[in-house]
C-alpha positions in Angstrom: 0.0 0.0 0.0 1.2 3.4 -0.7 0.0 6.0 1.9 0.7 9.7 2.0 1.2 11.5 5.2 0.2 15.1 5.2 2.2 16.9 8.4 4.6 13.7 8.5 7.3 16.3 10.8 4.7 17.2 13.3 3.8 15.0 16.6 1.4 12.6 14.8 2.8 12.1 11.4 6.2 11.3 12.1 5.2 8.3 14.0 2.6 7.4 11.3 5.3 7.9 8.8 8.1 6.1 10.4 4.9 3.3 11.7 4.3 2.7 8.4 7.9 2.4 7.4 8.1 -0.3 9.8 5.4 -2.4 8.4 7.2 -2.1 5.1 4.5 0.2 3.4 5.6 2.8 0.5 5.2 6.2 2.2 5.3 9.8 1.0 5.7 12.0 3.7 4.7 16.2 2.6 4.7 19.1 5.1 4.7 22.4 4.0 8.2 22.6 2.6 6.9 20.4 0.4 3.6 21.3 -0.8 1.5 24.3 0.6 -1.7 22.9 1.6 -3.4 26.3 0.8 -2.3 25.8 -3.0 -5.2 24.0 -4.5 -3.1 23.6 -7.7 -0.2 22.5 -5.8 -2.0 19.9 -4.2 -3.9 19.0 -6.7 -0.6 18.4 -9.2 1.3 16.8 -6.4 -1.6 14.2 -5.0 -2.1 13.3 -8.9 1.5 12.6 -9.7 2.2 10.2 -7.0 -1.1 8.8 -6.9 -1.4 7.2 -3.3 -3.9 4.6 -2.6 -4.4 6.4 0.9 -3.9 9.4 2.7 -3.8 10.0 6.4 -4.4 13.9 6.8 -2.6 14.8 10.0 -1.3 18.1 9.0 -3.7 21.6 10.9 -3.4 24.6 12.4 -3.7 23.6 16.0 -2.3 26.6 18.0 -6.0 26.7 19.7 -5.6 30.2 20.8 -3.7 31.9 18.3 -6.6 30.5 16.3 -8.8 33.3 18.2 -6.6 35.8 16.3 -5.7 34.3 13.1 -8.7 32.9 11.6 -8.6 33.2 8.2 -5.1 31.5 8.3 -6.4 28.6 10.7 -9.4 28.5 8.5 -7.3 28.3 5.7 -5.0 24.8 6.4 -8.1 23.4 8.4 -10.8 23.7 6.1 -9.2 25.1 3.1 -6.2 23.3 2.7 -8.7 19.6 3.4 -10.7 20.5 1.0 -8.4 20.7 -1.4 -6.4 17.3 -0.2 -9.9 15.3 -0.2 -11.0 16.8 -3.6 -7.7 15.3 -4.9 -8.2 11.9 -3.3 -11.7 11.7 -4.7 -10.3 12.2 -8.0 -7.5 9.4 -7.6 -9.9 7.5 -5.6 -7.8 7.5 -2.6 -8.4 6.2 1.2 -8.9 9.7 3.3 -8.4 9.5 7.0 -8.9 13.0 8.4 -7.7 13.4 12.2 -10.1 15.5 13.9 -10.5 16.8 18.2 -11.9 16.7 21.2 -12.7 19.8 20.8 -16.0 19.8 17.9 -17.9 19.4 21.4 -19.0 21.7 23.5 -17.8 20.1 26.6 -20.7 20.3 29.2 -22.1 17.5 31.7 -20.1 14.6 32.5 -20.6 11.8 30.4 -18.2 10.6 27.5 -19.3 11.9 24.0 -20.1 9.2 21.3 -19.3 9.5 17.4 -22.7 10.3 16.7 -23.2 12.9 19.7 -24.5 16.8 18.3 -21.5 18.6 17.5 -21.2 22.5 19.0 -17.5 23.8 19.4 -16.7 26.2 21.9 -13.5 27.7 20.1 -12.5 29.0 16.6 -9.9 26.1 16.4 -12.8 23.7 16.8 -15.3 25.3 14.6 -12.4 24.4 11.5 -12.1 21.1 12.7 -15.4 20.6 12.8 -15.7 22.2 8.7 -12.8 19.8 7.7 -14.7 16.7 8.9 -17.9 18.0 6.4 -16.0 18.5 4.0 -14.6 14.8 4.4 -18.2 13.5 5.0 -19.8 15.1 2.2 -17.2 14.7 -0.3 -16.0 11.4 0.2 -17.5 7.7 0.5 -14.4 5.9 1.6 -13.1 7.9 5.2 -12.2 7.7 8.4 -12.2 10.7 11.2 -10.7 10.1 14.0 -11.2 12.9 16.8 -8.4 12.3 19.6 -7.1 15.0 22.5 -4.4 15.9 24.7 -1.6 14.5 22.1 2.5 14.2 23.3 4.6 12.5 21.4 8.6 12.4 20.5 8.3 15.3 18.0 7.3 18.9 18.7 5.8 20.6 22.0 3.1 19.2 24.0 2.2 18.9 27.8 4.4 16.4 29.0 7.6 18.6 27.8 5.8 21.6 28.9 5.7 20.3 32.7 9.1 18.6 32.8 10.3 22.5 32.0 8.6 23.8 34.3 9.5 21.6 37.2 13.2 22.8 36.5 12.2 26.2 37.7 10.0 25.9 40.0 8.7 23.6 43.1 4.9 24.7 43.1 2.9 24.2 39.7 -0.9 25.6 39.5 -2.7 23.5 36.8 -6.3 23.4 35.7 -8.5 20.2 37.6 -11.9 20.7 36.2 -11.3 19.9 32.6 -11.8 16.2 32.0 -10.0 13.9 29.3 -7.7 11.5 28.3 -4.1 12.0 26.8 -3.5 10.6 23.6 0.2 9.2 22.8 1.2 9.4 19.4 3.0 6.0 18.8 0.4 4.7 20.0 -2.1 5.7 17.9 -0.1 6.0 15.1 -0.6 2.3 15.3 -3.8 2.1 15.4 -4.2 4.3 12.5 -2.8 2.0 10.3 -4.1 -0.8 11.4 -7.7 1.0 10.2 -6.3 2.5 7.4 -6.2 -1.4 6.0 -9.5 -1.9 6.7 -12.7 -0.7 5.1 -14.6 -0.3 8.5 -15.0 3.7 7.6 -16.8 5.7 9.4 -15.9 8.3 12.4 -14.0 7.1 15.2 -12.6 8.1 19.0 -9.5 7.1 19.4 -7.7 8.1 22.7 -5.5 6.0 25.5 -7.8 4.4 28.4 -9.0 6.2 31.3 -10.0 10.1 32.0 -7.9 12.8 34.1 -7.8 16.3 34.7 -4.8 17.9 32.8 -3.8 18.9 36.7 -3.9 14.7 37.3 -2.0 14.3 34.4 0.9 16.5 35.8 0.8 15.0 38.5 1.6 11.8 37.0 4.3 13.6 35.1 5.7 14.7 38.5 5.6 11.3 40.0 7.2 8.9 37.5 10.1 11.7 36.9 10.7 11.7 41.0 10.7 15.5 40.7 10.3 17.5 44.0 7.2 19.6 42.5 3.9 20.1 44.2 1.0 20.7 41.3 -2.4 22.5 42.8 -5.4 22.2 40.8 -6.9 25.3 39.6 -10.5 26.0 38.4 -10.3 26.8 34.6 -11.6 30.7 35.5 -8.2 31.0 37.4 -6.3 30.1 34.4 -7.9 32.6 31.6 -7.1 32.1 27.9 -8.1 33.7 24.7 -10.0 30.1 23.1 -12.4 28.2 25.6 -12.0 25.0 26.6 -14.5 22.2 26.9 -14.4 20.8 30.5 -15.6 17.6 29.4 -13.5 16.1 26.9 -14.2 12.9 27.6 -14.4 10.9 24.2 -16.1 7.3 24.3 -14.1 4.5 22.4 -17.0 2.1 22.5 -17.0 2.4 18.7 -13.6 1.3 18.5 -14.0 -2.0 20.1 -17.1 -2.9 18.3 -15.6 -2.5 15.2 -13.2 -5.3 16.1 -9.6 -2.2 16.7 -7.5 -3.1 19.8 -7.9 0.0 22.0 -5.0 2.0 23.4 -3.0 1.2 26.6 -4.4 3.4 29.5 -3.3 6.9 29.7 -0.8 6.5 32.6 1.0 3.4 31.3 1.3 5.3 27.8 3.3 8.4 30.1 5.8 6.2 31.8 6.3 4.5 28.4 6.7 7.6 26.8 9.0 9.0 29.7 11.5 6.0 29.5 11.6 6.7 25.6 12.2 10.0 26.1 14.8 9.0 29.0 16.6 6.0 26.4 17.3 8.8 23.5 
């Protein structure tokens, strides 16, 4: 199979990319010193010439509150630069896995959100997500979305590194306790991407590692597997204010994902000390 990898230097795509390597798979890896996604003849040219039989779309504009002040560019690579990417697939007839968030939810109550749940972002960041996966949907009869949250892998920033810096300076760490969710490591999932990406059980999908935390109980797991002398307090999310809102409940339901026969992920803390001890062993 011959799979194209849209973002393949970011967090996601270079362990899709180098996953995909490993199970001996031809794979073209584009970012956008390669092809500008906001080209539509670019694209276009590109995704014609080398003809993939799938392509896993992990390329976006995630900075979720720079998004609050740069719309029209995050509008442009999330909805835009998909659009353009699935109209080429259709055209080749190409697989189209588009990763999509947490965050096309609104985020109230307590209870996990299924695929099929209303959708009703909170944030600009969300509100392009959410456009990309209609534009997949409508476009498209052969797809897969896959909405994950709270993503740390090897490449790239994310919470874990975020909180192993800040434990350098500092013994005391105030981090928010009343949004809900689960982390989502990268290899992992990168795994299980391909894994569906074989199959032709299409349809939209929540894919996450096991369990739910707050993002202040996920520091504090940070803390404790690196033995660092840090105390973290949990802070209500009006304490911590920032430009984009964030859904409290971000709890995703993978019910889906067993049904349909996929091996779910590891749960979140064994995927943080496996990740740690990667980090630790390079």
């Amino acid at each position: 199979m011959k799979i194209l990898v849209t973002g393949y230097t970011g967090q996601l795509g270079s362990d899709v990319f180098m996953e995909g390597i490993h199970r001996g798979y031809e794979m073209i890896g584009i970012s956008s010193k390669e092809v500008n996604l906001v080209n539509e003849q670019l694209v276009y040219d590109y995704i014609k010439a080398e003809n993939p039989d799938a392509i896993i779309h992990c390329a976006a504009y995630t900075a979720v509150d720079q998004a609050e002040k740069e719309k029209e560019r995050c509008w442009e690579i999330n909805v835009n630069g998909t659009r353009y990417l699935v109209n080429a697939a259709k055209e080749i007839n190409a697989k189209f896995m588009y990763i999509s968030t947490d965050y096309v939810f609104e985020g109230s109550g307590h209870i996990p959100y299924k695929e099929t749940d209303i959708t009703n972002p909170v944030n600009y960041y969300g509100r392009s997500k959410l456009e990309g996966e209609k534009i997949v949907q409508s476009h498209l009869t052969d797809w897969f979305i896959v909405r994950i949250s709270w993503v740390f892998g090897r490449n790239g920033r994310n919470f874990v590194k975020s909180i192993l810096k800040l434990a350098e300076k500092t013994d005391e760490l105030n981090i928010v306790g009343d949004q809900i969710g689960s982390p989502t490591y990268s290899l992992e999932l990168s795994r299980l991407l391909l894994d569906m990406i074989g199959t032709d059980k299409y349809g939209i999908y929540h894919a996450t590692n096991e369990g739910y935390c707050s993002w202040a109980e996920f520091a504090t797991e940070i803390i404790r597997l690196t033995g660092k002398n840090v105390k973290v307090n949990a802070i209500k999310t009006e304490e911590y204010p920032t430009l984009a809102v964030r859904p409290k409940n971000s709890r995703l339901s993978k019910q889906k994902l067993v049904e349909a026969g996929f091996r779910p992920l590891s749960h979140w803390k064994e995927a943080v000390k496996h990740y740690l001890d990667s980090m630790e062993k390079r």
